[in-house]
N, C-alpha and C positions, 0 to 999 in steps of 0.2 A: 842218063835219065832212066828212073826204071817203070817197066811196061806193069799199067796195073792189068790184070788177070780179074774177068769177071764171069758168071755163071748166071744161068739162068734161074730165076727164082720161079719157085713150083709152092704156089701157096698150098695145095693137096701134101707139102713134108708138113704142114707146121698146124692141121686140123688134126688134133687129136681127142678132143672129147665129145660127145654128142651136144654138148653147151657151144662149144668153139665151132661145130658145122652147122649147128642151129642159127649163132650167133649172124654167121659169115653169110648164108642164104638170107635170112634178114636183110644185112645191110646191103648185099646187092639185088633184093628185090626193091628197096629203095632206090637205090644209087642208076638203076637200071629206067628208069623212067618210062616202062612200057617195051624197049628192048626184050623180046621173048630168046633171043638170043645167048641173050646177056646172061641170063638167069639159067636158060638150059646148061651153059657152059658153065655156070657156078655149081650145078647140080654134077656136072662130070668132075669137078674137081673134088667135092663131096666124094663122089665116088671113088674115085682115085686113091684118096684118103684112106677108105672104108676096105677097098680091095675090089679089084671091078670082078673078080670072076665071083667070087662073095656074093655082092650086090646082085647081079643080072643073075644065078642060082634064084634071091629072094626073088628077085622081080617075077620069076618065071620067063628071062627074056635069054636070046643066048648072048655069049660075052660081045661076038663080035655088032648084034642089035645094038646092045649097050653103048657101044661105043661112037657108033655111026648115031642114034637118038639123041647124045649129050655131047657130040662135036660142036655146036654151034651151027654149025653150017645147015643146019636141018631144023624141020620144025615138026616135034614129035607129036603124035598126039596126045590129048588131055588125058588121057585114060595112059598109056607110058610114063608119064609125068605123073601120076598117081600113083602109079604101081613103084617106083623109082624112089619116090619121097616115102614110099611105106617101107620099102625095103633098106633105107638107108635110117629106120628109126624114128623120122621126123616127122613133123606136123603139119598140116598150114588151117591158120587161123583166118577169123575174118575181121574186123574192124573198121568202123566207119572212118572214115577221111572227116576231117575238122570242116570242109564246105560244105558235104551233108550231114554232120551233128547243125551246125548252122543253120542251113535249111530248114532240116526238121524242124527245130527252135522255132525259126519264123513261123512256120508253118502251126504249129502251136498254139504260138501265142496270137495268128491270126483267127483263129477258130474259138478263143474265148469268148 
């Protein structure tokens, strides 16, 4: 019988556009359900991606900050996390959640 051979998969090989790390922060600020964790360590793979001594240069942070901030294991502050998402090129948007377009609606149509 032959032994399968596996490796570890590094989603940070396979982000290669600023559409594909845009993409991927998206869906794990979704997938994340309030997890700040979750989301930081999507931001290090991002970075990963991008080239961390690259990134933490833009950030203004040093490499090894960088990496200790988007371990996971840490809870960076807002203002890192800003610095971090600007220097990786990316955005964050805001939009209303579908139970407060709802709301508001109500809210609306009660005031007529």
């Amino acid at each position: 019988m032959k032994k399968t051979i596996t490796t570890k998969y590094d989603v940070s090989e396979h982000l290669r556009t600023p559409e594909e790390m845009a993409a991927y922060l998206e869906a794990c600020i979704e997938e994340a359900k309030g997890d700040t964790a979750f989301i930081v360590k999507a931001l290090g793979d991002i970075a990963r991606a991008k080239g961390m001594s690259q990134v933490a240069r833009d950030a203004g942070l040093s490499r090894e900050s960088l990496y200790k901030a988007l371990s996971g294991e840490r809870s960076p502050g807002f203002d890192t996390v800003l610095k971090v998402i600007n220097a990786l090129g990316l955005k964050l948007h805001a939009k209303a959640s579908r139970t407060t377009r709802a709301t508001a609606q109500r809210r609306l149509a009660a005031n007529r």
